[in-house]
C-alpha positions as CSV (number, residue, x, y, z in Angstrom):
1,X,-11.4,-18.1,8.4
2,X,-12.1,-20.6,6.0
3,X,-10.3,-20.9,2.4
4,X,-12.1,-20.9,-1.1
5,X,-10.4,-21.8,-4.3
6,X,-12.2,-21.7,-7.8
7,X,-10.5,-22.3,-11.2
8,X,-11.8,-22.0,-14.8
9,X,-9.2,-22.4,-17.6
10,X,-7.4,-25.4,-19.8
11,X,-5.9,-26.8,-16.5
12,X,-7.5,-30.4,-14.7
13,X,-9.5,-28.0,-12.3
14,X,-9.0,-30.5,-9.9
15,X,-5.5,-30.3,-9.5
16,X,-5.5,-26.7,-9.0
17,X,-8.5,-26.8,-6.1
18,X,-6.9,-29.3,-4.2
19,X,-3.2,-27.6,-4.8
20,X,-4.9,-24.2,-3.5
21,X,-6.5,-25.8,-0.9
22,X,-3.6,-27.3,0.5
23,X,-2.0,-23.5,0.3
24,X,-4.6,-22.5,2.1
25,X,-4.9,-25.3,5.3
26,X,-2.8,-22.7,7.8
27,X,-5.8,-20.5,7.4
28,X,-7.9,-23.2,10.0
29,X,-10.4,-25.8,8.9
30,X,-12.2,-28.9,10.2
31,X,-14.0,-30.2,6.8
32,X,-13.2,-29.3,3.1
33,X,-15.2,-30.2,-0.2
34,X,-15.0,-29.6,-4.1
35,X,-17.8,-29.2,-6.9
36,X,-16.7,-30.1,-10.6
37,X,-18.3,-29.0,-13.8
38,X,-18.2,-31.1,-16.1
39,X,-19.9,-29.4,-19.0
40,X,-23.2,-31.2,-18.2
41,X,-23.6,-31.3,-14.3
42,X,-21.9,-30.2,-11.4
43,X,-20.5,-33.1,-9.2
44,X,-19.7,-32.8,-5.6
45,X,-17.0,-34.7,-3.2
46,X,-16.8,-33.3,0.7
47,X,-15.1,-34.9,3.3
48,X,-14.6,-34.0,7.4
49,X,-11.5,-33.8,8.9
50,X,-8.0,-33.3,7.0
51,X,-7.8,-32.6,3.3
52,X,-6.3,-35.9,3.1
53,X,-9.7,-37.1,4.0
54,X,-11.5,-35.3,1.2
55,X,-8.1,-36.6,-1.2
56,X,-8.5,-40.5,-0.2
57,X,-12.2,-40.0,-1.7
58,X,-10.8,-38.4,-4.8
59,X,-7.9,-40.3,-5.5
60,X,-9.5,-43.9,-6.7
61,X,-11.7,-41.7,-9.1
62,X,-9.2,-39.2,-9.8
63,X,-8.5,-40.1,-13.7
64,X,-12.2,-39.6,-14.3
65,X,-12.4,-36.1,-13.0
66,X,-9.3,-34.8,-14.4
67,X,-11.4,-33.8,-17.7
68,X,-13.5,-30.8,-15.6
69,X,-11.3,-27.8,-16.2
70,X,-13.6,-25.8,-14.2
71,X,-14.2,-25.9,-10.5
72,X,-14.6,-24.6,-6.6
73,X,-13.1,-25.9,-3.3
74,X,-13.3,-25.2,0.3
75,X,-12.1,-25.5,4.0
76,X,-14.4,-24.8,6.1
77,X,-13.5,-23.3,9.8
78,X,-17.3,-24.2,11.6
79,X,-19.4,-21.0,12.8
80,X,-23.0,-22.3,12.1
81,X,-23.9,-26.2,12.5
82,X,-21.0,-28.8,13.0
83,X,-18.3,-29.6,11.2
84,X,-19.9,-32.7,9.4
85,X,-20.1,-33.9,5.8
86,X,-23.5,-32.4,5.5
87,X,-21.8,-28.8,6.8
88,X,-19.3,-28.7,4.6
89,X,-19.1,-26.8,1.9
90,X,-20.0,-26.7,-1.0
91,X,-23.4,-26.0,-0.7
92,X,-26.3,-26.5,-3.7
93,X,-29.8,-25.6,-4.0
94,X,-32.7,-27.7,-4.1
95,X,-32.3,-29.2,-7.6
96,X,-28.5,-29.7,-7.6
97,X,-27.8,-27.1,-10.3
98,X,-26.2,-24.3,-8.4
99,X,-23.4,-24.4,-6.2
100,X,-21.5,-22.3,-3.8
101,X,-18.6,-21.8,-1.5
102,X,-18.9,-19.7,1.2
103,X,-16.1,-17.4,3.7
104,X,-17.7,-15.2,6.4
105,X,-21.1,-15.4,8.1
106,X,-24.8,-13.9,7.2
107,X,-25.9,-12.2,9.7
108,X,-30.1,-12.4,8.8
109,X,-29.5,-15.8,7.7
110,X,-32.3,-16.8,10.0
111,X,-35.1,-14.4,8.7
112,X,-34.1,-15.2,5.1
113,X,-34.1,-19.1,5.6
114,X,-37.8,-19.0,6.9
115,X,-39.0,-16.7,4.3
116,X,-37.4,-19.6,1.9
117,X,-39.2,-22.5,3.3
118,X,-42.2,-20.8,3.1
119,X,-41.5,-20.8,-0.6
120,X,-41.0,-24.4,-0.8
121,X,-36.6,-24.7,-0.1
122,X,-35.9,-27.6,1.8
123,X,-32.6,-27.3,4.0
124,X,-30.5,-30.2,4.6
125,X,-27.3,-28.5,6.6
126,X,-27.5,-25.9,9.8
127,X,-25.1,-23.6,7.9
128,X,-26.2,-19.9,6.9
129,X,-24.4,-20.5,4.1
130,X,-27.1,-22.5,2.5
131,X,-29.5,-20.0,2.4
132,X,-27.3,-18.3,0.3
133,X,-27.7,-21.3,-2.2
134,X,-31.1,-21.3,-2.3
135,X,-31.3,-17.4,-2.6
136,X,-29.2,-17.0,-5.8
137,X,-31.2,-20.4,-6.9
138,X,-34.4,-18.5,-6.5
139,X,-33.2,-15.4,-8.5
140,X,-31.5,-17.6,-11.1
141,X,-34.9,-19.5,-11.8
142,X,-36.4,-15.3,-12.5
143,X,-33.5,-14.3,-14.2
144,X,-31.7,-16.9,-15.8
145,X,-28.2,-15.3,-15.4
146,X,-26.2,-16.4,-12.6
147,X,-24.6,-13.0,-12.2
148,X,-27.7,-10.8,-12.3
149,X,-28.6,-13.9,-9.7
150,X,-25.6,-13.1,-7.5
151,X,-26.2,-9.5,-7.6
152,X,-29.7,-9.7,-7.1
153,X,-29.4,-12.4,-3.9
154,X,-26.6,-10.5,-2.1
155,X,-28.5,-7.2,-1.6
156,X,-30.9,-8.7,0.4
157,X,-27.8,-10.2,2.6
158,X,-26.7,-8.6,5.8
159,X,-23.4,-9.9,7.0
160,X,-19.8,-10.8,6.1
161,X,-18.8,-12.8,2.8
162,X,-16.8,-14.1,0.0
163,X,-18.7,-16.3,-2.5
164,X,-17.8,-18.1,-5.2
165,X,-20.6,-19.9,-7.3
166,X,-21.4,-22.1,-10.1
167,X,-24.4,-22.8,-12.5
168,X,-25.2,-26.3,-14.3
169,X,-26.5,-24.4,-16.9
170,X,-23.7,-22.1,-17.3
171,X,-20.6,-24.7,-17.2
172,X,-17.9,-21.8,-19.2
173,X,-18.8,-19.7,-15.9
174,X,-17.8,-19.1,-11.9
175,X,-18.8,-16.0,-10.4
176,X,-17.2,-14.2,-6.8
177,X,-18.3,-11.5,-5.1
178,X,-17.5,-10.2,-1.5
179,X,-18.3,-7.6,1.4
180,X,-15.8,-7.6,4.3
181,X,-14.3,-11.2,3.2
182,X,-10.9,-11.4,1.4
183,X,-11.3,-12.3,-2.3
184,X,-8.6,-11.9,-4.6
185,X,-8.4,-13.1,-8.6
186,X,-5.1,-14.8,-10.3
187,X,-5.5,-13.8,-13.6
188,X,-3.6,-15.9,-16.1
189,X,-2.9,-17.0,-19.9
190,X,-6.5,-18.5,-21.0
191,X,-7.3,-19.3,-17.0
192,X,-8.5,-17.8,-13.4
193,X,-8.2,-18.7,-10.2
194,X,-10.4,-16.9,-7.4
195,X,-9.1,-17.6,-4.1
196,X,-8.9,-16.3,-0.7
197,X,-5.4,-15.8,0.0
198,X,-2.6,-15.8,-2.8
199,X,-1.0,-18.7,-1.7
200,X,-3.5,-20.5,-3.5
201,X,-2.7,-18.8,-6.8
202,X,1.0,-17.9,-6.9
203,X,1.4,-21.5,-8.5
204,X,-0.2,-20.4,-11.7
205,X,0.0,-16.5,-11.8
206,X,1.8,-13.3,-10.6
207,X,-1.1,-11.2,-11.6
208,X,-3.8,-10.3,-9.5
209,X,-7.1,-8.6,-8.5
210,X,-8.3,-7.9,-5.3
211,X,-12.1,-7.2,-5.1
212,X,-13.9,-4.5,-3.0
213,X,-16.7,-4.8,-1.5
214,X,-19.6,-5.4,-3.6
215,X,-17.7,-6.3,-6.3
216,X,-18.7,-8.7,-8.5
217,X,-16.9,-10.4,-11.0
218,X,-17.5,-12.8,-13.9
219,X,-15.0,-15.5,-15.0
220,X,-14.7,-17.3,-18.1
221,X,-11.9,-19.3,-19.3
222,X,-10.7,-16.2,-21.7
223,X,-12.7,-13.2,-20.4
224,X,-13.1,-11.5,-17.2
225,X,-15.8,-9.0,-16.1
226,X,-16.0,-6.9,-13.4
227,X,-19.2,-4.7,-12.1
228,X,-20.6,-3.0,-8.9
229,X,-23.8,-3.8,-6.9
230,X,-25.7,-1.0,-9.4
231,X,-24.0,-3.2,-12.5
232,X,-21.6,-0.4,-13.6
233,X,-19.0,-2.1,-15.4
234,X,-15.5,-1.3,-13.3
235,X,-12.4,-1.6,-14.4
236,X,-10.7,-3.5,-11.9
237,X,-7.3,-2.8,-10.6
238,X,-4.5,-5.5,-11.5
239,X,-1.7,-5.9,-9.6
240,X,1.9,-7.8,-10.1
241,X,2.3,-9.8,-6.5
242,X,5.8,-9.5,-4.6
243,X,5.4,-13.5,-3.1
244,X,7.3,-16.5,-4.6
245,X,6.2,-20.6,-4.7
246,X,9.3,-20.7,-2.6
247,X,8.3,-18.7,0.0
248,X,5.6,-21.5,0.9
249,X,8.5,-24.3,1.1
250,X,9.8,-25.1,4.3
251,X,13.3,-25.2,3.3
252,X,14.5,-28.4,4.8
253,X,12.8,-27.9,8.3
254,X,10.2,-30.3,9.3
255,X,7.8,-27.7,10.4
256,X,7.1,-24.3,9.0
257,X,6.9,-22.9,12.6
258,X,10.6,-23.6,12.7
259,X,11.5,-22.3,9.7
260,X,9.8,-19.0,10.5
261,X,11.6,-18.5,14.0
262,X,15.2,-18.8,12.2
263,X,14.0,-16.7,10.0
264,X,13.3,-13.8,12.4
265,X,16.9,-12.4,12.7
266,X,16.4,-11.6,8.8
267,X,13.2,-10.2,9.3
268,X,14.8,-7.4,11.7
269,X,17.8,-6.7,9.6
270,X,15.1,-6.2,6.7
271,X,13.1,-3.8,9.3
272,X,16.0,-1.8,10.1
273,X,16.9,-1.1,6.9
274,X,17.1,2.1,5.8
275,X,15.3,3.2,8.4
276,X,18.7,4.1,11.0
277,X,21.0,6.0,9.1
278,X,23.3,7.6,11.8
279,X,23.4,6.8,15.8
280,X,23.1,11.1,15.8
281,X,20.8,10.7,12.8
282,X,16.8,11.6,13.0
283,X,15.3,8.0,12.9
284,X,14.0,7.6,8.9
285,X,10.3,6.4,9.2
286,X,8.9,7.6,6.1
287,X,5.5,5.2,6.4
288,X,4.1,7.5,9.2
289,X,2.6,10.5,7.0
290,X,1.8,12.9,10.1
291,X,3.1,15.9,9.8
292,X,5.4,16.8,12.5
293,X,3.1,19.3,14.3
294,X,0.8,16.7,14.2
295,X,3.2,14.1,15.9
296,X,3.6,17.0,18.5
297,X,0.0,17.4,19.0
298,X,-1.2,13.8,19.8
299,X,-2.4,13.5,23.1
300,X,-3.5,10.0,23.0
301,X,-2.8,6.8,21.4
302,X,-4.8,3.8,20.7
303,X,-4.2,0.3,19.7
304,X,-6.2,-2.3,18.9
305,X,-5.6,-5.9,18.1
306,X,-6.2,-9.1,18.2
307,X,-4.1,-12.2,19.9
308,X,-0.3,-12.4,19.6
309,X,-0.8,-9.2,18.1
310,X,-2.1,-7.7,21.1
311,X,0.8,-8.9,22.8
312,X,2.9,-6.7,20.6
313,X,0.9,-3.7,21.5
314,X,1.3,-4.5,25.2
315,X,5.0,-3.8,25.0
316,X,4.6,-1.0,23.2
317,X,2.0,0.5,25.6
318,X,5.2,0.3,27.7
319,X,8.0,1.7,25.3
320,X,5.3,4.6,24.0
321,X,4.9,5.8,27.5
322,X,8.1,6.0,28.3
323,X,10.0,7.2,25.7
324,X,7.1,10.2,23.8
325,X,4.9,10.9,27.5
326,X,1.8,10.1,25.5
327,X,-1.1,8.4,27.3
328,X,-1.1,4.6,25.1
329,X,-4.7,2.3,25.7
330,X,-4.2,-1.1,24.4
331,X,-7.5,-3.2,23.8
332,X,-8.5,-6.2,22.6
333,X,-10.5,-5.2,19.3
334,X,-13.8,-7.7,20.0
335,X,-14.1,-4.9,22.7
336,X,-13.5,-2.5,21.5
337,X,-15.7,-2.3,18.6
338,X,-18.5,-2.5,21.1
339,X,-18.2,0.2,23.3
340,X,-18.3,3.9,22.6
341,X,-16.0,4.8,20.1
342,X,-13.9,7.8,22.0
343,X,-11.3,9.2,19.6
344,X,-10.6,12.5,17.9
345,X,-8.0,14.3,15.7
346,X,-5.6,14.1,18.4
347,X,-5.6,10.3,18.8
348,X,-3.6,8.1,16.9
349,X,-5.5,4.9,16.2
350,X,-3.2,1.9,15.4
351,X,-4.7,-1.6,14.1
352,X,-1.9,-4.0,14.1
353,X,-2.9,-7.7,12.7
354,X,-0.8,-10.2,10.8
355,X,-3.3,-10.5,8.2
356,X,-4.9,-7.5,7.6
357,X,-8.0,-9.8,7.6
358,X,-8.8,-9.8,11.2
359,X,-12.7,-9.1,11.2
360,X,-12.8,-7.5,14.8
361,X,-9.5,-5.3,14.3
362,X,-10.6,-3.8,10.7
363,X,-14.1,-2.8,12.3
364,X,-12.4,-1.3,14.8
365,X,-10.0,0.8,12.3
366,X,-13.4,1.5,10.4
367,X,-14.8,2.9,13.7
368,X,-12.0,5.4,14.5
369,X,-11.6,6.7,11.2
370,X,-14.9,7.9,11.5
371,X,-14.3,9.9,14.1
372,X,-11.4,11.9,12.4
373,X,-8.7,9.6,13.8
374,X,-5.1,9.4,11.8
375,X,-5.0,5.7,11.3
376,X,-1.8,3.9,11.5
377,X,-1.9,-0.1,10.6
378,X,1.0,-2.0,11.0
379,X,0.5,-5.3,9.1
380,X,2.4,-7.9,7.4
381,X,0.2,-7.7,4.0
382,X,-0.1,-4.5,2.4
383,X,-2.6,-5.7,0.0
384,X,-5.2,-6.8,2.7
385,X,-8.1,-5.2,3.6
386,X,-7.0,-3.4,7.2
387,X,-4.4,-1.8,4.9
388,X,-7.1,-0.2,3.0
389,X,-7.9,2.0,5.9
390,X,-4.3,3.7,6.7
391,X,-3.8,7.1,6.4
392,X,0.0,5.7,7.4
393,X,1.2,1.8,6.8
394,X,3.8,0.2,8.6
395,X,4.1,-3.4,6.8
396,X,6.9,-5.9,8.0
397,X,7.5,-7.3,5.2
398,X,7.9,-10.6,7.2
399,X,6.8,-13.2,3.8
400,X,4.0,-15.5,4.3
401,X,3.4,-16.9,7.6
402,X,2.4,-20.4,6.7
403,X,2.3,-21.7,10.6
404,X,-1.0,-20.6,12.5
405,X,0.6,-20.0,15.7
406,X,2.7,-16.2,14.2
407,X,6.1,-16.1,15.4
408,X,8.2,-13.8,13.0
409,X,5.2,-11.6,12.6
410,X,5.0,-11.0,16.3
411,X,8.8,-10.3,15.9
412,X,8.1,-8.1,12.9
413,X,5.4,-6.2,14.4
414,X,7.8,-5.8,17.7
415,X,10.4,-4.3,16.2
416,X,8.3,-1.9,14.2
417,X,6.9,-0.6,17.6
418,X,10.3,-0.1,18.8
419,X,10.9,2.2,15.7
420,X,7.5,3.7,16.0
421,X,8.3,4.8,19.7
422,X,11.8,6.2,18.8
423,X,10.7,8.2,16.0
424,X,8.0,9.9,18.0
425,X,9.6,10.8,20.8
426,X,12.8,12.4,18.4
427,X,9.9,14.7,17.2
428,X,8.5,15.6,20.3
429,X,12.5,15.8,22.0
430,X,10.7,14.0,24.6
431,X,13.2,10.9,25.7
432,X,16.8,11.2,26.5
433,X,19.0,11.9,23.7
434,X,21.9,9.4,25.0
435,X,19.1,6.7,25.5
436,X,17.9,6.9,22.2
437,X,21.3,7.0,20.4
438,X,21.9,3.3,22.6
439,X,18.6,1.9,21.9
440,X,19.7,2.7,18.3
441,X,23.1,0.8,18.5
442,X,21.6,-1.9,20.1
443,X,18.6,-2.9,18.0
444,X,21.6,-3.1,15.1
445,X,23.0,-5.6,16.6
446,X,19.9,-7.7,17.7
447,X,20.0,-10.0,15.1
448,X,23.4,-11.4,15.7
449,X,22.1,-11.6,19.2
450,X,18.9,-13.7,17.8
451,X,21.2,-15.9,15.8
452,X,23.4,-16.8,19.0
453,X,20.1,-17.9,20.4
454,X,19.3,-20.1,17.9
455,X,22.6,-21.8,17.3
456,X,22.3,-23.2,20.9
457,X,18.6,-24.7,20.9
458,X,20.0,-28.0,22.1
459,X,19.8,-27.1,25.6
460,X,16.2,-25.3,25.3
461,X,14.9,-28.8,23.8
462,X,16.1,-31.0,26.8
463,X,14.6,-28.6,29.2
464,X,11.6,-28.6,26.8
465,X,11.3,-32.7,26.7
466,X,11.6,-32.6,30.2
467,X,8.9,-30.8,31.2
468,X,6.8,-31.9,28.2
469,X,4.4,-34.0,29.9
470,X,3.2,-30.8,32.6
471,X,-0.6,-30.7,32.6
472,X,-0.3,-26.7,33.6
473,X,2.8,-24.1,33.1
474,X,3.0,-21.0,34.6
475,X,4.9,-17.9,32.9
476,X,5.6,-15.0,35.5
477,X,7.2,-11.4,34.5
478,X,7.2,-7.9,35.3
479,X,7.2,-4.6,34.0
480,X,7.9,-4.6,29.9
481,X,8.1,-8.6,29.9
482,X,4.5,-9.1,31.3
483,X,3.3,-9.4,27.8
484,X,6.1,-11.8,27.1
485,X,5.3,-13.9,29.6
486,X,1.4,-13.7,27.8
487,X,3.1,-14.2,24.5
488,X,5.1,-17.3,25.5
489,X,1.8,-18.9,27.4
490,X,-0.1,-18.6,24.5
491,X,2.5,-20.1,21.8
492,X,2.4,-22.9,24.8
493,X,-1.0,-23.8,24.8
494,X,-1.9,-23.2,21.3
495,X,0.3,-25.7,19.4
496,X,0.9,-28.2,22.5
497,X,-2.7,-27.8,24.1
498,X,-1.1,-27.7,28.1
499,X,-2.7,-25.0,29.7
500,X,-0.3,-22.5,30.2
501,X,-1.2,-19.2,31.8
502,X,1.6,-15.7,31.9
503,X,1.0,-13.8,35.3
504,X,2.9,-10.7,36.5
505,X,4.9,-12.2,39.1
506,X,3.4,-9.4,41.2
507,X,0.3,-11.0,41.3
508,X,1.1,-14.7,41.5
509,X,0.5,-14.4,46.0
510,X,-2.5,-12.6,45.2
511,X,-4.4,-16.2,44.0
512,X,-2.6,-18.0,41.1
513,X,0.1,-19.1,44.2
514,X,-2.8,-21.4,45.7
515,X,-2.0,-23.5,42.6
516,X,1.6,-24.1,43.0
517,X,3.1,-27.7,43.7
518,X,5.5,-30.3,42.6
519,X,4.0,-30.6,39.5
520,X,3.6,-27.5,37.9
521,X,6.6,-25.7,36.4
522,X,7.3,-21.8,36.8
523,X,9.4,-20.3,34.2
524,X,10.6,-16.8,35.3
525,X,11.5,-13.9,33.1
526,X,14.2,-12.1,34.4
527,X,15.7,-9.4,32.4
528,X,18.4,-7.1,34.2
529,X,17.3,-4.5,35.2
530,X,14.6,-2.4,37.8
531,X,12.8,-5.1,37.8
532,X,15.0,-8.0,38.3
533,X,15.5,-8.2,42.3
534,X,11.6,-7.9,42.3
535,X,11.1,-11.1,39.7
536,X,13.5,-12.7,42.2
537,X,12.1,-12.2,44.9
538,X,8.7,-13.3,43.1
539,X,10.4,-16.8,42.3
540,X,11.7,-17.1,45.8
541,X,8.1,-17.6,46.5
542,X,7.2,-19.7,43.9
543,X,10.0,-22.0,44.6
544,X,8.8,-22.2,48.4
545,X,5.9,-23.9,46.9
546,X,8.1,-26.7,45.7
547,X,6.9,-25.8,42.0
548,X,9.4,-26.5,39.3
549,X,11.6,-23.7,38.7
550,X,12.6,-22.4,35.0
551,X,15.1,-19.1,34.8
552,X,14.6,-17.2,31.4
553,X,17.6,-14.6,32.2
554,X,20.4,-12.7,30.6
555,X,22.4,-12.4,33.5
556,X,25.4,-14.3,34.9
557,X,24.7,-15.2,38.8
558,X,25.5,-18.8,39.8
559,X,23.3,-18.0,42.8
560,X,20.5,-19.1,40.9
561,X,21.8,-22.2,40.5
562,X,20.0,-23.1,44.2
563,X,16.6,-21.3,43.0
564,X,16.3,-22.8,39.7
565,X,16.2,-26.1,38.1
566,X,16.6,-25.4,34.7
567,X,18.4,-21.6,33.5
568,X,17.9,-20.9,29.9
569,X,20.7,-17.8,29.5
570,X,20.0,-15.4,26.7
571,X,22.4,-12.7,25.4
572,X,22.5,-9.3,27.3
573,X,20.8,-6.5,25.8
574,X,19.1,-3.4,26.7
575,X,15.9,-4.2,29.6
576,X,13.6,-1.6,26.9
577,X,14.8,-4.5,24.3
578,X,14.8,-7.7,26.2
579,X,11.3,-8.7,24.4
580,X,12.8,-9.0,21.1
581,X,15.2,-11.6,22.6
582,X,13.1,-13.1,25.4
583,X,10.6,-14.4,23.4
584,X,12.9,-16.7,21.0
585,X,13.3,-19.0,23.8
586,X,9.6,-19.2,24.3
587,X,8.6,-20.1,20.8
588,X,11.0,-22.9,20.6
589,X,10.1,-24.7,24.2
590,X,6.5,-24.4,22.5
591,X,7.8,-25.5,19.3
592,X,9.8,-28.8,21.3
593,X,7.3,-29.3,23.5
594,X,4.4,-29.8,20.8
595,X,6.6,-32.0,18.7
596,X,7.7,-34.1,21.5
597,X,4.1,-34.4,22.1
598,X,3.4,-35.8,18.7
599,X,1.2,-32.8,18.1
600,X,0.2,-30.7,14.6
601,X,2.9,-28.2,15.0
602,X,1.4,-26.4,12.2
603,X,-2.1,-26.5,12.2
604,X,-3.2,-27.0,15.6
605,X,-7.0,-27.9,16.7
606,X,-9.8,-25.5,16.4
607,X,-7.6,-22.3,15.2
608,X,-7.6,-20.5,12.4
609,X,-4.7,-18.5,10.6
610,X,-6.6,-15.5,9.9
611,X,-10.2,-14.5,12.0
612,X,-11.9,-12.8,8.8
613,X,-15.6,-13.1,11.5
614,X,-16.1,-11.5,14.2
């Protein structure tokens, strides 16, 4: 979860640390530091807080640094020990001469740092990552080659991580090396920039390497060398990325959230592309590479994911079910991966995560394909990790997502559910022919329907500042817009920090009613359709509570006028679509909400952009 950055090349180094680690902040981070080489020692500046903490130290000595040309950065998101100056990263060894950055978490940290200060290392932090330091700093002082060091050091490490490291007596070199952390190599004119995430180096390079696991690789300012843990020289695998500087601007909007919920009705134009030909037309899916017997065969599916994107797998749990009469178990993947791992040849096993980073969801994946499972990962990077294990790839193609709380993604991965659940049941003829041809038609015209929602936010941000000081909120639904109600609680509470809470409506009498009063608002999700009369009946009950009274609806009744105090009316669509729409209102009263509230919109408290621990 945390962001490294290293440079070595003819730039100021840094100006590209502090660049990349700006690119990097939506990732999640609560201290950041830099270490400098400045051809005779390695000087380091770390600060606690925002990056503009760690800048404000930098800036009145600024002129003097700009001479370094080579360099590592950090943001730390805290795991071991708190986030304090002494914490942060970078880390050095004993004498000061090496120096490390650190992403993931070492998992015999404790054993190794014992054995260490039985050799003499004194530790000053409580991280596991400066073990690490001292390790390579003990092999260095045998070897005197920092990557023999690095290779040496990291096969006595059990655990998850991305390092980047530094020698005083080697200031022309930085080496990286990783094992399930992202790690990826900007390879430039006469320069290098290791990072974890290419927003970092798209500034400076459209050419890039991602490293495997075990990988290590050696970086000088004209030369780059890449072996394996046995030091075989590989020949690593370079790549021309498809992202653009711009796509990290936020167009004129103040916040990136914002700019990525307008840009959803884009996102599922690009989705359906090519992929509905005809309303009478087999549904073109060409990502999924099962066979069609195979399709026919499946007798189970299984997703697992993580957060919002486990909200996305909720409602297709419901759509699957209905629509291809195939038994769908949705699961959080931090529990799945530590149970008994019950798939075969017959189970699809889907991963879906934003990143393709998500520690818990790529162990899953891992997991399941080694039980003979077809593996299907829907993801919005096709170059991350998760996408490494897919016998089939769905990817959404939804551009970075700078904000940390994922609205287009969610959208993205939505939508590609809804094309996932069509195309299967065409195979296996197992839905109605006439339902399927309307579910078609209507998902074409979803965007414009998105759009309409958007051009009239002016009423969604009243209702939003008027309920903006609620210490709780409540989000009822039934039936496929349970996981919406989830979905809009969560975008609630994580940007605006109210605790919000999605129930089925069924449930609310069976406890969560005890908390109903004046004070706490109820916002209802009611979609026509079978479920509506029930929802309604649900908010009857809530309202005889006296609890405030919010209608999320796409019908016309001006009866509801006398249940509800606020009605937020969305265009009609299909009730098997309704989550693709539903959930636009929901981002923006958290989006209005949080801003009204004076709160980081972007980068809210304690999260991170992408989990890469477990």
């Amino acid at each position: 979860m945390c962001g490294i950055v290293g440079y070595i090349g003819y730039r100021s180094a840094i100006d590209v640390l502090l660049n990349g680690l700006t690119k990097l902040e939506y990732r999640g981070y609560d201290s950041s530091g830099i270490a400098l080489h400045n051809g005779k020692h390695i000087d380091t500046y770390k600060a606690v807080g925002k990056l503009s903490n760690l800048k404000d130290i930098i800036n009145p000595i600024k002129s003097e640094l700009d001479k370094s040309t080579v360099g590592i950065g950090h943001i730390r998101w805290a795991t071991h020990g708190a986030p304090t100056t002494i914490n942060a990263h970078p880390h050095t060894c004993n004498c000061g001469k090496l120096v490390l950055v650190h992403n993931g978490i070492i998992e015999n940290y404790q054993e190794l740092k014992e054995k260490l200060e039985k050799e003499g290392c004194v530790f000053k932090s409580q991280t596991d990552t400066e073990t690490v330091a001292h390790l390579i700093a003990k092999e260095y002082g045998k070897l005197h080659n920092l990557t023999e060091a690095v290779r040496v050091a990291t096969e006595k490490i059990e655990g998850a991580y991305a390092l980047c490291v530094m020698h005083q007596d080697e200031p022309d070199t930085i080496v990286a090396t990783k094992r399930n952390a992202p790690l990826v190599v900007g390879i430039g004119e006469n320069e290098f920039v290791v990072a974890s995430d290419v927003p970092a180096i798209i500034d400076y390079t459209n050419k890039a390497m991602y490293l495997e696991d075990n990988q290590i690789v050696t970086l000088t300012k004209n030369s780059m060398k890449l072996i394996d843990k046995d030091n075989h020289e590989l020949k690593g695998k370079i790549e021309v990325l498809p992202w653009e500087p711009v796509a990290l601007s936020k167009m004129g909007y103040k916040h990136f959230m914002m700019k990525e919920i307008h840009e959803q009705p884009s996102i599922i134009r690009n989705l359906l592309s090519g992929k509905i030909t005809g309303l009478n037309e087999p549904l073109n899916l060409s990502e999924v590479k099962l066979d069609k017997d195979a399709v026919k065969d499946l007798n189970r599916i299984q997703i697992v994911a993580c957060g919002t994107s486990l909200h996305a797998a909720m409602v297709a749990k419901y759509i699957i079910e209905d629509f291809c009469n195939i038994a769908v178990d949705v699961e959080p993947s931090s529990e799945y991966i530590y149970r008994k791992t019950v798939t075969d040849k017959n189970t699809l096993v889907i991963g879906v995560s934003q990143s393709g980073e998500t520690a818990d969801t790529i162990t899953a994946v891992r997991q399941s394909k080694e039980k003979g499972s077809h593996i299907l990962i829907i993801t919005n990077r096709p170059d991350s990790t998760m996408a490494r294990y897919a016998d089939s790839l769905i990817s959404v193609c939804a551009g970075i997502e700078v904000s940390v709380a994922a609205t287009k993604s969610y959208m993205a991965q939505l939508v590609a559910f809804y094309l996932l659940a069509i195309y299967i049941a065409e195979i296996k003829n197992s839905a109605d022919k006439e339902l399927l041809k309307r579910l078609k038609k209507e998902l074409i015209v979803l965007p414009e329907k998105a759009e309409e929602i958007l051009s009239q936010e002016t009423p969604i941000k009243k209702i939003a500042h008027k309920y903006a000081n609620s210490k709780n909120f409540i989000y009822i639904a039934r039936g496929i817009n349970f996981p919406t109600a989830l979905e809009g609680a969560l975008k609630l509470k994580e940007i605006s920090y109210i605790n919000a809470t999605g129930y089925t409506a069924g449930e609310l009498k069976h406890g969560p009613i005890a908390m109903l009063d004046e004070t706490l608002p109820v916002l209802s999700i009611m979609m026509k359709g079978k479920v509506y009369d029930k929802i309604l009946s649900n908010s009857e009950e809530a309202k005889a509570r006296n609890a405030k009274m919010i209608a999320l609806t796409n019908v016309t009744d001006d009866n509801l006028k006398d249940l509800f105090d606020d009605i937020i009316t969305i265009p009609e669509t299909d009730e098997y679509l309704s989550p693709i729409l539903a959930i636009i209102p929901l981002q923006l009263i958290a989006y209005y909400i949080a801003e009204f509230l004076g709160k980081d919109v972007d980068q809210p408290r304690n999260l991170a952009k992408s989990v890469t621990v477990e």
